[in-house]
C-alpha positions as CSV (number, residue, x, y, z in Angstrom):
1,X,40.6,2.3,-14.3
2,X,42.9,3.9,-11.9
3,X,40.5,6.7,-11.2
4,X,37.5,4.1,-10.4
5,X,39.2,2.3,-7.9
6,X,39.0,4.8,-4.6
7,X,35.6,4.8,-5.3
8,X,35.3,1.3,-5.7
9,X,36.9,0.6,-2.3
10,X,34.0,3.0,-1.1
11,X,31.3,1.2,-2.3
12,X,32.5,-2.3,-1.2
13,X,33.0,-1.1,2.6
14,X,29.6,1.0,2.3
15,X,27.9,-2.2,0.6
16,X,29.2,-4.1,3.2
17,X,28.0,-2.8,6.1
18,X,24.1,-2.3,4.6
19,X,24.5,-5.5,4.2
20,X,24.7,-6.8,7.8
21,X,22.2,-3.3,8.9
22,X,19.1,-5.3,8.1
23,X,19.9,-8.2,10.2
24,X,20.9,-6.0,13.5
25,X,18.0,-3.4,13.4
26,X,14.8,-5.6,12.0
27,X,15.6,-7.8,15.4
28,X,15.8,-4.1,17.1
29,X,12.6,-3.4,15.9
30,X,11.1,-6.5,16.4
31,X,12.0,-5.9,20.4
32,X,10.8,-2.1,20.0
33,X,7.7,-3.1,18.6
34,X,6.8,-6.0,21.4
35,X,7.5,-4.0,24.0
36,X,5.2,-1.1,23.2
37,X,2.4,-3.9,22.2
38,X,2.7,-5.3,25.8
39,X,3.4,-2.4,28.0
40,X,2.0,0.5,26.3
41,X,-1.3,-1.2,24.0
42,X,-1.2,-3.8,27.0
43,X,-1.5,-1.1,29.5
44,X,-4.1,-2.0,32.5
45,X,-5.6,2.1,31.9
46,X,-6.6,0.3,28.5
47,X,-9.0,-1.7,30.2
48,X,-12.1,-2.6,32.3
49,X,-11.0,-2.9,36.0
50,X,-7.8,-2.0,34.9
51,X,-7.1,-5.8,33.6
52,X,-6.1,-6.4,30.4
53,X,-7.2,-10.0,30.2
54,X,-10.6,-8.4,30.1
55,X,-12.4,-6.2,27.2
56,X,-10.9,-2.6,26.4
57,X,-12.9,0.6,27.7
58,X,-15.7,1.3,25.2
59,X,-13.4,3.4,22.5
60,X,-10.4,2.7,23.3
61,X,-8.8,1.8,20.5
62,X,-5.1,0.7,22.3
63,X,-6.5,-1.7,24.2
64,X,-8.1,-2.9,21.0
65,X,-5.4,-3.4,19.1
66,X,-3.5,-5.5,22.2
67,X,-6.7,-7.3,22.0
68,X,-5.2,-7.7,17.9
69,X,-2.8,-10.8,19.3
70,X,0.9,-11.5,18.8
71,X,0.4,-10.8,15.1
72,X,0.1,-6.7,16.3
73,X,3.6,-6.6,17.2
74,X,5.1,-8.4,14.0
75,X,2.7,-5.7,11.9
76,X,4.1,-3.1,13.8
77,X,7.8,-4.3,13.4
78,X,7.2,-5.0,9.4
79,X,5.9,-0.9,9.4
80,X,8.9,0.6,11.7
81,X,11.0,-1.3,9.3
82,X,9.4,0.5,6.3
83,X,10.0,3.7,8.3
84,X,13.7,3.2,9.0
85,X,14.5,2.2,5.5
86,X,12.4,5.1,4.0
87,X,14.5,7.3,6.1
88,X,17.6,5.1,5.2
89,X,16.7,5.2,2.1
90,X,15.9,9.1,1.7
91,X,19.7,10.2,3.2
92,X,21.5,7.4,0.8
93,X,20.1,8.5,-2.9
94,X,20.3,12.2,-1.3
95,X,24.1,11.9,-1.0
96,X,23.5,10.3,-4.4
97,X,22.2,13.0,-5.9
98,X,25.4,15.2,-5.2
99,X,25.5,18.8,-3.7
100,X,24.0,20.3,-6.9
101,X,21.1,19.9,-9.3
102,X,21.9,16.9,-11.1
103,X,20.2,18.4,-14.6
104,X,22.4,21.8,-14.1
105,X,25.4,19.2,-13.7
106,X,24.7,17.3,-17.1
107,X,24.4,20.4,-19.1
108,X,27.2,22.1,-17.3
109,X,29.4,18.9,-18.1
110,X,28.3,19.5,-21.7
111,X,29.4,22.7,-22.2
112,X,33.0,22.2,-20.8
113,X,32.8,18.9,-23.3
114,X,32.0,21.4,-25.9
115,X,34.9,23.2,-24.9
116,X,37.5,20.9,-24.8
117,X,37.9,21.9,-20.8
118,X,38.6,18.3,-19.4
119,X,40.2,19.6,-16.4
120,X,36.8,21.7,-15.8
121,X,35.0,19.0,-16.2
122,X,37.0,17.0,-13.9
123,X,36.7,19.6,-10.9
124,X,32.7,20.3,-11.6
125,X,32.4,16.4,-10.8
126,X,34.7,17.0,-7.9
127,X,32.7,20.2,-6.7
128,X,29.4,17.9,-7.5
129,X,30.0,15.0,-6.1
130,X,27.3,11.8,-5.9
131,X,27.3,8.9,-7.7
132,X,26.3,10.7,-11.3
133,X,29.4,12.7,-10.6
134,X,31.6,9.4,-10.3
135,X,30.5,7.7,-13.2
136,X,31.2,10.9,-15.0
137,X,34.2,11.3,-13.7
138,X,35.3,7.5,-14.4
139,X,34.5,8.6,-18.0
140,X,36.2,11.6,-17.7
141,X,39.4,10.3,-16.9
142,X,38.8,7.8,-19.7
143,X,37.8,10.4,-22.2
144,X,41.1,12.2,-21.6
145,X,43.3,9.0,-21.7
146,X,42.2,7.9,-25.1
147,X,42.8,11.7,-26.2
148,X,46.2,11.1,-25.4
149,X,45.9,7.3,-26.8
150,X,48.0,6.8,-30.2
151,X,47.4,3.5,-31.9
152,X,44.0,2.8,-31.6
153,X,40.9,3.1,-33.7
154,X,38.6,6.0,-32.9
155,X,35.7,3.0,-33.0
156,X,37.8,0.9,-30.2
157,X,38.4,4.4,-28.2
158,X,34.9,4.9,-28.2
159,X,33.7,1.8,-26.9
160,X,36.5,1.8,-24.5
161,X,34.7,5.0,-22.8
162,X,31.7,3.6,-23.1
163,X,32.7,0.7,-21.4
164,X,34.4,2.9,-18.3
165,X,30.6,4.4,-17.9
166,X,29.3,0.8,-17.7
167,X,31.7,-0.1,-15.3
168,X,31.5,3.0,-13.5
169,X,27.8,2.8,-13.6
170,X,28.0,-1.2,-12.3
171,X,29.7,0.2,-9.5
172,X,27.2,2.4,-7.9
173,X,23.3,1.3,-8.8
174,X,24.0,-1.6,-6.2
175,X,24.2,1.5,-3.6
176,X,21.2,2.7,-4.8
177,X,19.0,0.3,-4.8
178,X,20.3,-1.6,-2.0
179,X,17.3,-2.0,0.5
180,X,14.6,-1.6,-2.1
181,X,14.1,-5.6,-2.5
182,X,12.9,-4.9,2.1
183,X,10.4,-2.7,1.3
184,X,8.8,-5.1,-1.9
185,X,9.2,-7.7,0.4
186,X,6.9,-5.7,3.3
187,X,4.9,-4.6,0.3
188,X,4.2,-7.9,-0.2
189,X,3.7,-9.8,3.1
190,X,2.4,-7.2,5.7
191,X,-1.4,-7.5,4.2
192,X,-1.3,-11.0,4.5
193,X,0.2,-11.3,7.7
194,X,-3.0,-9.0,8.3
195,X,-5.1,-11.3,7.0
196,X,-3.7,-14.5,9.0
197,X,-4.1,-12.4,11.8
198,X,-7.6,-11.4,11.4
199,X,-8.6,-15.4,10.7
200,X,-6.8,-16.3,14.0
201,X,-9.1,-13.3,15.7
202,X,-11.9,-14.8,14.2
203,X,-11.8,-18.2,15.0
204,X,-11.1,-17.1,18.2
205,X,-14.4,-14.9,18.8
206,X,-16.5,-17.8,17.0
207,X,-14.9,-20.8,19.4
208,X,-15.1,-18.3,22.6
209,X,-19.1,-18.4,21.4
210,X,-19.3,-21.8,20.8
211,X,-18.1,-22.3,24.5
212,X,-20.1,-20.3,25.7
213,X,-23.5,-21.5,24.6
214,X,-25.5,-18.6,23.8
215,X,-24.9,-16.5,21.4
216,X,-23.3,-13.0,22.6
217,X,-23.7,-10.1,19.6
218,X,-21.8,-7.9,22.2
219,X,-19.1,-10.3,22.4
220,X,-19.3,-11.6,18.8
221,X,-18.9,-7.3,17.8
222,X,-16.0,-7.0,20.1
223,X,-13.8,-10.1,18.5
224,X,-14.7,-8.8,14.7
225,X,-13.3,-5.5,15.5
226,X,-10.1,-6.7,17.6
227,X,-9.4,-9.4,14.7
228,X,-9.8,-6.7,11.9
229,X,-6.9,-4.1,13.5
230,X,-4.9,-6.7,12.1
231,X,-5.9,-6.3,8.7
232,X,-6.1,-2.5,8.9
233,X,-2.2,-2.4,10.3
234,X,-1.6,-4.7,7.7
235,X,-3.1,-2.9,4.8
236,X,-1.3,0.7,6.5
237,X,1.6,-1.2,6.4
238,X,1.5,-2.4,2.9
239,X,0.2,1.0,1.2
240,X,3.0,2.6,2.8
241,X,5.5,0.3,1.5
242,X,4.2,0.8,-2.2
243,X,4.4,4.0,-2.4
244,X,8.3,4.0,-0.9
245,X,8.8,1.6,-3.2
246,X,7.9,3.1,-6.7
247,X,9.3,6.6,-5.4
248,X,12.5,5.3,-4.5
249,X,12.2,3.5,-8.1
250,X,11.4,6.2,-10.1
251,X,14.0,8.7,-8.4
252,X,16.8,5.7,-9.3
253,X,15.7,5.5,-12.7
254,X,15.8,9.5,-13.0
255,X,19.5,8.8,-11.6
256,X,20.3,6.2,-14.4
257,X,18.7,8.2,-17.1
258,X,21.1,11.5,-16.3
259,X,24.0,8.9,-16.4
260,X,23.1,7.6,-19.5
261,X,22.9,11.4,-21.2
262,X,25.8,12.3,-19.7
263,X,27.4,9.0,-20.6
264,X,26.3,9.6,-24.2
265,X,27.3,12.7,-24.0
266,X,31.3,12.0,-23.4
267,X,30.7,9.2,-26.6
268,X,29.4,11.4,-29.2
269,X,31.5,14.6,-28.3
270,X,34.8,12.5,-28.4
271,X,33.6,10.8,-31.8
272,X,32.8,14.6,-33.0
273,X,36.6,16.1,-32.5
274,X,38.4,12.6,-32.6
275,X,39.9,12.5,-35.9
């Protein structure tokens, strides 16, 4: 347990301050995200007579999506979220993965197993690093202790390394998937906040209508299509989020499978030459 506990101290300081990121740069973003709806979507150039209280220039399509409401700017901030933590993301389970390939690590860890080379082993994790390389080491460092171990069943020894990958393991999938439950989340929310965006639009352009006695198809045209850019920034956003989503899934379940073989590994080889 010894050896777990630098990296331990790691992960706690590094869990800690993911933890509080999400609160500082989503309120960022939010800020980001107004700012370019009002100034740069909002821009006068976006419009007729360069007011942006009025219709935007036929084919313009920023001034069309000002025209969205003050849902555009929450859309925006939900998809420069997925963007950061994609990014976010993409460096964290890279540093993850180590400095090597992980399946030339496992095998490479098996044949110094098969060798009896501990100490090789031990430095290949070191030279690897990642968090497959510390739960292997963590089992390593096990491995060798219970070698050394007089007293104990080979049954209780085994499940004692088995144990040290568990922990080991328990340790660092936190890391990984910290972050993953934001993008569900966005996954989850940005379509509808789309949609209630689009109905606001709607009743809008039908009330502006109403008001103004007879009907206007021109007018009618124009409130349809500013009310839908909600739904299509909405739907962008959503589809984007998916697909982070299972990616960054199935690469962290590709992680937990290569600890598990490797895992496995240190078990059957020390029940093998344990006698």
């Amino acid at each position: 347990m010894t050896a777990a506990k630098p990296t331990q101290a790691k992960q706690q300081q590094g869990g800690g301050l993911s933890a509080i990121f999400p609160f500082i740069i989503i309120p960022v973003l939010y800020v980001v995200a107004f700012l370019i709806w009002k100034y740069v979507f909002g821009s006068p150039d976006n419009f007729v007579d360069g007011d942006n209280t009025k219709d935007p220039l036929p084919g313009n399509y920023a001034g069309t999506v000002y025209k969205g409401g003050f849902i555009v700017p929450i859309i925006i901030t939900l998809l420069f979220t997925v963007i950061v933590f994609v990014i976010e993301r993409f460096i964290t389970l890279g540093k993850a993965r180590g400095a090597g390939n992980i399946d030339a690590f496992v095998r490479a860890i098996k044949g110094f197993l098969d060798r009896g080379d501990i100490n090789g082993a031990i430095a290949a994790c070191d030279k690897q690093k990642g968090a497959v390389a510390n739960v292997v080491r963590a089992g390593l460092h096990k491995y060798d202790e219970m070698t050394k171990m007089t007293g104990m069943e080979k049954d209780e020894k085994v499940i004692a390394i088995q144990k040290e990958v568990e922990e080991a393991t328990t340790l660092e999938l936190p890391m990984l998937e910290k972050n993953l439950n934001i993008l569900a989340t966005i996954a989850s929310i940005a379509t509808l906040m789309g949609l209630f965006g689009t109905v606001l639009g709607m009743i809008r352009s039908f009330a502006s209508l109403a008001n103004a006695g007879a009907p206007d198809s021109t007018a009618l045209a124009t409130g349809i299509s500013e009310a839908l850019i909600n739904t299509a920034l909405g739907i962008g956003t959503s589809a984007l989020a998916i697909i982070a989503y299972n990616f960054f899934t199935s690469r962290i379940d590709a992680m937990t499978y290569r600890i598990d073989e490797a895992g496995y590994s240190l078990t059957q080889t020390f029940a093998a030459k344990e006698h």
